[in-house]
N, C-alpha and C positions, 0 to 999 in steps of 0.2 A: 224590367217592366217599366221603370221609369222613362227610359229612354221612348219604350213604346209608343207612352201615354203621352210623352215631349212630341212624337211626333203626329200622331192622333190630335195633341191638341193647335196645334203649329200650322196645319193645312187644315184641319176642320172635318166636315161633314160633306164638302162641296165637289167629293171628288175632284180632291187638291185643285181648286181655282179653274175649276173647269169654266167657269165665267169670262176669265182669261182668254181665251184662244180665241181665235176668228180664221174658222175656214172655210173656201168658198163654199158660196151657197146658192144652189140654183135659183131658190126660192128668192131672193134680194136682187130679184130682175137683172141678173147679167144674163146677157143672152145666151139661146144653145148657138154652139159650134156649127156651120153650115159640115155639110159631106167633101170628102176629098175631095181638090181642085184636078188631084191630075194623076195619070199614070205616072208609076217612077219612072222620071226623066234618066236616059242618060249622063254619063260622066263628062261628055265632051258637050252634051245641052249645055252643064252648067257652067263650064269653061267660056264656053262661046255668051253665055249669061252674063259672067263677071264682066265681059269686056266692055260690055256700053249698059248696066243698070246702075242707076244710084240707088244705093240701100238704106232701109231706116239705121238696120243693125248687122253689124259682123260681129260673127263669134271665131275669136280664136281657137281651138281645143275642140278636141272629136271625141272627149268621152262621156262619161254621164252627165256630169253637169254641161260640158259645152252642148251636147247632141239635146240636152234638157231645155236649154236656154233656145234652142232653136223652134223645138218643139213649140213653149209656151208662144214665141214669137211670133211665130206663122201662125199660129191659131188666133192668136188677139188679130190678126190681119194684118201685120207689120212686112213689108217687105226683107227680106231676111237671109242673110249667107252667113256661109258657115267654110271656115277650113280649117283641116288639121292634117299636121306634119308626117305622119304616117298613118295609120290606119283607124277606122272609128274603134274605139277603146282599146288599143293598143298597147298604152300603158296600165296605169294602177288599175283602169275600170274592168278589164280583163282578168285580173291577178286576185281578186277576193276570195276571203271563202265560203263564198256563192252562200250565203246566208245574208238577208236582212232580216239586220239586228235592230231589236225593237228597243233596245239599251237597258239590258238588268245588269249588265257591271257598272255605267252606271248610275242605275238608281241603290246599287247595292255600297257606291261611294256618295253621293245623295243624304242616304239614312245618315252614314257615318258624319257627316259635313252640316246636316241640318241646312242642305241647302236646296232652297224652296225655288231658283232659276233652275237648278240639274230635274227635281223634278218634273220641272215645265218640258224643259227638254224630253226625256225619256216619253213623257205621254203627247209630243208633238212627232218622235217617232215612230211610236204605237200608230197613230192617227193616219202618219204619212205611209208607213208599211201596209196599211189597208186602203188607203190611195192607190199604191202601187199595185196592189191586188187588182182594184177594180180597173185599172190603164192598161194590165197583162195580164189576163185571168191564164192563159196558157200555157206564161214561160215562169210561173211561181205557184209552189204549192206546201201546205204547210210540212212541216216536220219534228216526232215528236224529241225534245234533248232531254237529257238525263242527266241530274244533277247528282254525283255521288257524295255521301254523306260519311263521313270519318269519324266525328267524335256527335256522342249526345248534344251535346249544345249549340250545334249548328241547323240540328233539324229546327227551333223554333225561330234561329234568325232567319234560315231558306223560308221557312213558310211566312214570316213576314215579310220579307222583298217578294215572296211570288205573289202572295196575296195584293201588295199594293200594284206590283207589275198587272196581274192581271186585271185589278181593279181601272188603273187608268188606260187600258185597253178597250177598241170599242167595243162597244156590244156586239154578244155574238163568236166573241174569243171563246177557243175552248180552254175550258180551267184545267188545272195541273194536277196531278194525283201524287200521293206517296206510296211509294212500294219498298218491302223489307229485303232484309240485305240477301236472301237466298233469291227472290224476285229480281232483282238487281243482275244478280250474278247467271241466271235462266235468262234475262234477254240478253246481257253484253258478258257471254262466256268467259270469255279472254282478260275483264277484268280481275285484278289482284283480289281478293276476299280480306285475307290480310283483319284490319282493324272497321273493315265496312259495316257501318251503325244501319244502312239504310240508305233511299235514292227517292228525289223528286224527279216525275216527267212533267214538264211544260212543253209548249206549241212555240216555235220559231216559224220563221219559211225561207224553204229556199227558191234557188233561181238560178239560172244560167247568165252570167253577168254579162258576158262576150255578146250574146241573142240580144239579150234587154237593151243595149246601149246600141247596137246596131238597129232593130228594132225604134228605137226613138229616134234616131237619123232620119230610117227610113219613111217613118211617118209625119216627119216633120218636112222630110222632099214632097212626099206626095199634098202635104198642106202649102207646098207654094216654095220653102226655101232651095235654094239653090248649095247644096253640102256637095264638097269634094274631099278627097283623103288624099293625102301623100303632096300635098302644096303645103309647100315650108314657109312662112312669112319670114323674110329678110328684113324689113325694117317696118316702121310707121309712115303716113303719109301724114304733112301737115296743111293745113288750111292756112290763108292769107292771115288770120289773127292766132296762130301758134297751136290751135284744137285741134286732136285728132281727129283725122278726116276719111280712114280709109288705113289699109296695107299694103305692101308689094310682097305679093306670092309670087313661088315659083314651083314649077309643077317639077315634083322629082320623076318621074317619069319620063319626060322632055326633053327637063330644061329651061322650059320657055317663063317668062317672066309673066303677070300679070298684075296692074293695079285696081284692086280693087274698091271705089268709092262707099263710104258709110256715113249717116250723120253721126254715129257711135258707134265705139268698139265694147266688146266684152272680151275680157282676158280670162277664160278657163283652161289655163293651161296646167293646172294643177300644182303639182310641188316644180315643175320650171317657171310660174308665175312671175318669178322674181326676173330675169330675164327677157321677159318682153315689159315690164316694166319700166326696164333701164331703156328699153329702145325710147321711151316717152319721156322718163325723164333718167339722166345719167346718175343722179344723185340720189335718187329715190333710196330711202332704206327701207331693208329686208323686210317685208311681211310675210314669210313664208319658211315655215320651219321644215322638217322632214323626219318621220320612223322610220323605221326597215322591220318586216315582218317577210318570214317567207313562208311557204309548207312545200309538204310531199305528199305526192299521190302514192298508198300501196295498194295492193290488192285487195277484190271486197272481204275475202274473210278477216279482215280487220277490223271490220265494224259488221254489225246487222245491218242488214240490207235497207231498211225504212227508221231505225233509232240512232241517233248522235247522241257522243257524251262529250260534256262539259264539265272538268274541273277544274275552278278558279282557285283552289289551294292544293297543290300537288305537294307531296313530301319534299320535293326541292327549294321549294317557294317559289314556285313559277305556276302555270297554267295549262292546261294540253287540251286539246279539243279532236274527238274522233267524228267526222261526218260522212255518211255515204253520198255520191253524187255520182251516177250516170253507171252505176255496175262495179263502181271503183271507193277508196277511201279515202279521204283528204285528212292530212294530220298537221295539227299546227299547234304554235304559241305563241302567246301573248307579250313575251320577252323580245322587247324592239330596242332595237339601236338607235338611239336620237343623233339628225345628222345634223353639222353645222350648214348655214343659210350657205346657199347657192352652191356646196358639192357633189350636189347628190348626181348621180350618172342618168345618162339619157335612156342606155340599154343598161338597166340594173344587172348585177349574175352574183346567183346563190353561192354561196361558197360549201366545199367541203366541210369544213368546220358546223356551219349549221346542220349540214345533212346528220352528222354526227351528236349534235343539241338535242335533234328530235330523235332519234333513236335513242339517246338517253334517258329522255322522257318518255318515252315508250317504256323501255325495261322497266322503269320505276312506275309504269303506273297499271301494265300488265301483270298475269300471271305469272311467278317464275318457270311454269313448267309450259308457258308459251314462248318459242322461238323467236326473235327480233332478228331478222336477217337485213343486212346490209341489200346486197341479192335484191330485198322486195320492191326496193325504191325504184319507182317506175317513171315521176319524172318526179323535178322541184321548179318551183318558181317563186321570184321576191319579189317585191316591189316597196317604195316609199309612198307614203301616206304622209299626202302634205296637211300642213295644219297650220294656224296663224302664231308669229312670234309673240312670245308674251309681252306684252306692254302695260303700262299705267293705265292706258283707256281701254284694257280687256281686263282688266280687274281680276282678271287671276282665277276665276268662274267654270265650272262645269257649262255654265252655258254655254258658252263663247267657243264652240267646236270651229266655226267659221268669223269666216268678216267678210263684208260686200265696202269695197275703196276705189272711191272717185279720187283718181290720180288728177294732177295739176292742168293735164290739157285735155280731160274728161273724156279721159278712156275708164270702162267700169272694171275692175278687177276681184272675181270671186276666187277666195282661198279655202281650202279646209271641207269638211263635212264629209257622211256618209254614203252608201246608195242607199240606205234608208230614208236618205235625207236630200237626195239630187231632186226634186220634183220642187221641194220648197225653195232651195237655193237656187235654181233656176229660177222661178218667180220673182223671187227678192233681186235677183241682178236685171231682170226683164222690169221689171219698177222702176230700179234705179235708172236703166239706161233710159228709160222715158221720160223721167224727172228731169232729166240731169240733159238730156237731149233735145227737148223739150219735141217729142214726138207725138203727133196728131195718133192716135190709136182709134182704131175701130171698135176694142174691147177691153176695159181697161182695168177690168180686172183677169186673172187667170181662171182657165176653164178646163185646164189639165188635170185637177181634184178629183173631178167624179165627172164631167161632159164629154170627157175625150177618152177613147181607145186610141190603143195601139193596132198599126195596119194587122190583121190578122185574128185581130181580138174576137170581132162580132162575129158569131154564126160555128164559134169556137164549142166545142162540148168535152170533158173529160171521154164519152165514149164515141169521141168523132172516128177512132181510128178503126175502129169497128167496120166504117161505112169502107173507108180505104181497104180494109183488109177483102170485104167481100166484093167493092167494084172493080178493084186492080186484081187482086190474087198476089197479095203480100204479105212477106210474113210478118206474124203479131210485133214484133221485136220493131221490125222497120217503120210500118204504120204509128206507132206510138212516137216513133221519135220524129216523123215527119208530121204529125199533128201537134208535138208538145212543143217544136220547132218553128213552126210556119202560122199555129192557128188553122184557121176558115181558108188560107193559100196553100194549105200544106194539097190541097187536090190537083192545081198546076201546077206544082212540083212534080208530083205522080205523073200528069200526063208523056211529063219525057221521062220518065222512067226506063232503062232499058231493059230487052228479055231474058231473063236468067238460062233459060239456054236447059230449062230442071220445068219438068211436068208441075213441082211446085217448090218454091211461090212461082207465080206468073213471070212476076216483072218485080225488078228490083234488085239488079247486080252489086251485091256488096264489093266496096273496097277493099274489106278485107274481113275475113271470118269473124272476127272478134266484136265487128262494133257494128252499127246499124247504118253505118251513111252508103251509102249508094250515088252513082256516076249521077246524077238528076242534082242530088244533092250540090254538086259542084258546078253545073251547069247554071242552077240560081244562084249560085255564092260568085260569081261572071257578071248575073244579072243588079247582083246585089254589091256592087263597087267593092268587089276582089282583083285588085290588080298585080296581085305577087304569090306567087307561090306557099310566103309566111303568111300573108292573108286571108287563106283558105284552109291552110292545116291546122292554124292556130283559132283561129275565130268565126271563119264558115261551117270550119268541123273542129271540133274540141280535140281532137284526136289528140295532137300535141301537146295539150295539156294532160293528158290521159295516160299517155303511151309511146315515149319518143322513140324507143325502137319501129314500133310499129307505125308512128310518120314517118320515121324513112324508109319503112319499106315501100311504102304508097307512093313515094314522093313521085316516083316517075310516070306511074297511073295517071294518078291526079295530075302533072305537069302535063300528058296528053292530050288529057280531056279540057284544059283551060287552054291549050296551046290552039287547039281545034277551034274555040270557042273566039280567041281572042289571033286566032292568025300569027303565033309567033313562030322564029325562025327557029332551026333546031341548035344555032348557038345561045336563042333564050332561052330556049327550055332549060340548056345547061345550065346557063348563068344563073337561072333561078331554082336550079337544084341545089346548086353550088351557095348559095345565099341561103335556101332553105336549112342545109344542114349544118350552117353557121350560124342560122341564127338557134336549130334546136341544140349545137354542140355549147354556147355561151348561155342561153338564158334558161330554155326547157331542161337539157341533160342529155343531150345525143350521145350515146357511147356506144353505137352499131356496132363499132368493128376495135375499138378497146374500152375495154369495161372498165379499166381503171386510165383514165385519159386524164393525167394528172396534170396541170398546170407549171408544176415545179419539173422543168429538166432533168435529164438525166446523168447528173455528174460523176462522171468516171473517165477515167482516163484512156486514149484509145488500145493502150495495153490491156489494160480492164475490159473495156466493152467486148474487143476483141476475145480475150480469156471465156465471157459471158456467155458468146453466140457461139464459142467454139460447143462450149458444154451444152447448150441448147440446143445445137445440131446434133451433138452425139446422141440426146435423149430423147430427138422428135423421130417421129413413128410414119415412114410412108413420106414424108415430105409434105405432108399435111400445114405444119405451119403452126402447129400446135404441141404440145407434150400434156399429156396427162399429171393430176396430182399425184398419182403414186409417182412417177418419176421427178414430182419437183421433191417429195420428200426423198428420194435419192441425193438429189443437189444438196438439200441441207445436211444429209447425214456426213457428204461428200466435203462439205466445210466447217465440219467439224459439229456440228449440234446433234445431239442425242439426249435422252432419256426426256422427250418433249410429253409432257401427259396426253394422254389420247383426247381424253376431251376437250383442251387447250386445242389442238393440233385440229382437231373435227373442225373447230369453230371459225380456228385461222383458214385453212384452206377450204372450206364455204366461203366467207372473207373474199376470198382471194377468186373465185372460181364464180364471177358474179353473174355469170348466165346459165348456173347449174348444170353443165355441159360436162362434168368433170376434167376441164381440160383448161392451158393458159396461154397466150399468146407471145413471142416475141418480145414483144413491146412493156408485157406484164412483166414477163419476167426479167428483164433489163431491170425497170423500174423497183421491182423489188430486192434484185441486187444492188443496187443504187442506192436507195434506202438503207441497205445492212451497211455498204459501205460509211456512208456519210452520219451514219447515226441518226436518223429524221425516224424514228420511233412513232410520231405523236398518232398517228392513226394508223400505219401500218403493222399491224401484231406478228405478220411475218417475222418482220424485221427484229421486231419489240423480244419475242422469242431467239433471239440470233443473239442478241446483245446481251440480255439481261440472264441468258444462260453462262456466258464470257467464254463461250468453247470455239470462239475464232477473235482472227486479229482485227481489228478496225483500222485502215488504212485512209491518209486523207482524210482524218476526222474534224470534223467544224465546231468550235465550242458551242457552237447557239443551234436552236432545232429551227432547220427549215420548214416555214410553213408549207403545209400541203392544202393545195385549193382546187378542187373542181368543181366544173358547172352542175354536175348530180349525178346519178346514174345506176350504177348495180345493175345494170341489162344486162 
């Protein structure tokens, strides 16, 4: 109670210094925004653009905060380019989990800390999360999470972080209720009962992060900037007195080189920041730290379809979070790897290992009489989350999430921050490059807050898809996602709709049973600066995020329909098949055609492998390419193991059998002989069953366990 009243008395009455903040405000005579300048330009407009415009500002980095920074830019009327080295949100701004977070972890370290900056923060998130509502009313909607409750003493500390959370929330937030632990257990079945006192639901919202950050590209092309994707900047340009003056891109597509002139640069390259830094100055030290967070998608019955849970204190001491998003469940935690400056990798990849962290988290935070299959994991993806190195001048603060750094030859460099928080840090780097550039601006403050939509936004309604459904003859499923997708354009999207070839729906040939995109769908994502293959499954259509089996089954679909679109040869189609399914096999989880596509080799000898394939040919059926579980339990009894408990044995060859097919491939079973052999136990139970039973010899044994690492999988 003390502590309460400590903080009661510490911030006041003032709706913690709400006096404090300054957001734009129409009313303080900044002007409104004029209407779109232009149709979206094409990709080669803006190429042919770079070549003879001088710009006030270049933004390096194509995800939310760069594609942010441009936005703001073109709307103040600054002439304005933008490039980024592969695709608009490519990296981390693609990889969230698609929740903006208004910050009750924290304001829930805040309380503990007595620190009156973290509060500021949390209610500048609050404030911008309802910014970004009003910017995308379309591609964010709320959702309610569920705070589960363990011991009695927590319900009054939850209800005092929700109460201040929703307090410094704007008006108009819906408040948070408590429900008893049988309530609890009636929406999210599948939670453990166990020790559950009880559960608060609070209001987050989600969003499709891949849309949102394309989406602000896109609106910020048709407000005047000139944005490309897939131009790499190779170095800095310098001016006669040593300033940044511009970059040299080169279009990975091409080849071809371009210089593009700027009177300022902005560096939003995120956690790579540090590296285009060095292009400016060599000596520069690191401002740029890096976490590693990753998740996995499982199936929806993993969650309710419309509630998320959130536990910040798991019996492990860690954290799990179950969200539904788009038909599907996203599972994640909060346990991140801190990397050291400047290692962190261009193309991140999940490892085995975590795939197996969250599944552990799972069993421990599920029912025990709910099944955790390996099997379920339908894709995973990580990413680093850059943030600024601690120094003396960031004082060590919950504020201090970001830093905005005028480098020596005044390039602007923004690090760190959320997507709850990309609208503001774009502003703040869009200040600074005008200070610091000393650029004539037509509007000198930002009007991104509440003045601007997103292309799509106006004329948007939650039952637009209604009008879709009854003017095209599409099904409710498609309509939805082309309206939740597109806004007010999701209707020329429909127009090239093709005929489903079905009395009903009309129009609207799915790509594939499962998911709502349609050929149309891909035809704008062409229109919409997709120029790869991975640029369309991953971020035109989520699918890849979703379901990486099921983007490669599409992949050659979809490769048609953009080949048609964009005239490639049919050795590109290849080549961008062929890239497609490198890039789902390393980062998403592609395991089409081996469900355990381990990383770690095969080591055996060719007497071995040979011995391996011989028994694998005896046991396959038809020449099919495959052997059933009953016959791999053959092989084991055949090397000696016996008396395996059934339900041991159920669970390994599920395990093992990751596309529920009851049957294994070749490749699997090599591999798991391989494992017996060498002793690498650490995730294979097969294996772990062969050895710890001692009823075979180990040959070629390694004192140390090799690690086993793949990109994700259980397809």
């Amino acid at each position: 109670m003390a502590k309460i009243l400590q903080v009661a008395v510490m911030f006041g009455s003032s709706k913690l210094a709400n006096s404090n903040f300054s957001y734009d405000d129409m009313s303080n005579g900044v002007e409104q925004i004029p209407q779109m300048k232009r149709e979206l330009p094409t990709r080669k407009f803006c190429l042919d653009a770079f070549k003879s415009n001088m710009y006030d500002v270049l933004i390096i980095g194509g995800g939310a905060v760069g594609a942010g920074c441009a936005l703001d830019a073109a709307t103040r009327g600054l002439k304005t380019a933008l490039v980024e080295a592969d695709d608009f949100g490519s990296g981390t701004s693609s990889k969230s989990s698609k929740l903006l977070h208004g910050g009750f972890r924290d304001l829930e370290q805040a309380i503990r800390r007595f620190d009156r900056a973290a509060f500021r923060r949390v209610q500048s998130s609050l404030m911008e999360r309802s910014s970004i509502g009003n910017l995308a009313p379309h591609l964010n909607q709320p959702v309610p999470i569920m705070l589960p409750i363990h011991h009695w003493w927590q319900a009054p500390l939850y209800y005092l972080e929700l109460s201040l959370y929703h307090m410094l929330a704007p008006k108009g937030t819906k408040s948070f209720e408590y429900v008893s632990a049988e309530e609890a257990v009636d929406i999210f079945p599948i939670m453990r009962r166990g020790d559950l006192f009880g559960a608060f639901i609070f209001y987050e919202k989600q969003y499709d992060d891949a849309r949102m950050c394309l989406s602000v590209a896109l609106t910020s092309a048709r407000y005047g900037a000139d944005i490309c994707n897939h131009m790499k900047v190779e170095n800095l340009i310098k001016n006669k007195d040593g300033n940044i003056g511009g970059a040299k891109a080169v279009d990975q597509l091409t080849g071809k080189s371009y210089k593009i002139r700027a009177k300022i640069v902005i560096n939003a390259t995120g956690h790579l920041s540090d590296s285009v830094r060095l292009m400016e100055d060599p000596l520069a030290a690191p401002l740029c730290t890096s976490s590693w967070g990753s998740i996995a998608v499982f199936p929806r019955f993993y969650c309710p379809e419309n509630v998320g849970v959130f536990d910040p204190h798991t019996k492990n001491g860690g954290s799990i979070f179950f969200l539904p998003w788009q038909g599907h469940t996203l599972v994640g935690t909060s346990n991140e790897v801190f990397d050291e400056p400047g290692t962190t990798s261009v193309q991140p990849q999940p490892s085995e290992r975590e795939v197996q962290c969250l599944l552990d988290g799972i069993k421990h935070f599920v029912s025990p009489n709910f099944d955790v299959r390996r099997c379920d994991v339908l894709a995973v993806w990580g990413a680093f989350k850059a943030m600024p190195v601690e120094s003396a001048s960031l004082n060590n603060t919950l504020l201090k999430n970001h830093v905005v750094n005028l480098g020596p030859r005044n390039m602007v460099s923004i690090v760190g921050g959320t997507w709850s928080s990309f609208r503001m840090l774009a502003e703040k780097a869009v200040n600074a490059a005008i200070k610091y550039g000393n650029i004539d601006v037509l509007r000198p403050h930002s009007v991104t807050a509440d003045a601007c939509k997103l292309d799509g936004a106006n004329g948007w309604s939650p039952r637009m898809f209604i009008r879709l459904v009854r003017d095209f003859g599409m099904e409710r499923e498609v309509a939805e996602h082309l309206a939740n997708t597109y806004g007010s354009n999701a209707f020329k999207v429909a127009v090239n709709a093709t005929s489903s070839g079905k009395g009903w729906p009309i129009v609207g040939k799915r790509l594939h049973s499962e998911f709502p995109y349609i050929e149309a769908d891909v035809k704008q994502g062409v229109k919409d600066y997709a120029c790869t293959l991975v640029d369309m499954v991953a971020r035109r259509l989520r699918v890849a995020f979703l379901n990486v089996q099921v983007a490669d089954e599409i992949l050659p679909q979809v490769a048609n329909v953009m080949g048609r679109e964009l005239k490639w040869s049919n050795e590109r189609k290849a080549k961008e098949i062929d890239d497609a399914r490198r890039f789902l096999n390393t980062q998403m989880g592609q395991l089409s055609e081996d469900p355990i596509h381990l990383s770690v080799p095969i080591k055996m000898s060719v007497q071995q492998v040979q011995k391996y394939v011989t028994h694998f040919r005896s046991l396959e059926e038809n020449n099919t390419g495959y052997v059933t579980i009953n016959n791999c339990c053959k092989a084991m009894k055949a090397m000696g193991v016996k008396e395996v408990p059934v339900d041991l044995m159920h669970n390994v060859l599920r395990d093992i059998d990751c596309h529920a097919q009851g049957k294994v491939n070749l490749y699997e079973f090599l591999l798991l002989m391989s494992a017996v052999v060498q002793g690498d136990t650490e995730y294979l139970r097969y294996a772990k069953i062969c050895i710890d039973q001692k009823l075979m010899s180990v040959s070629n044994h390694h004192p140390h366990t090799v690690p086993v690492e793949r990109a994700c999988g259980g397809l």
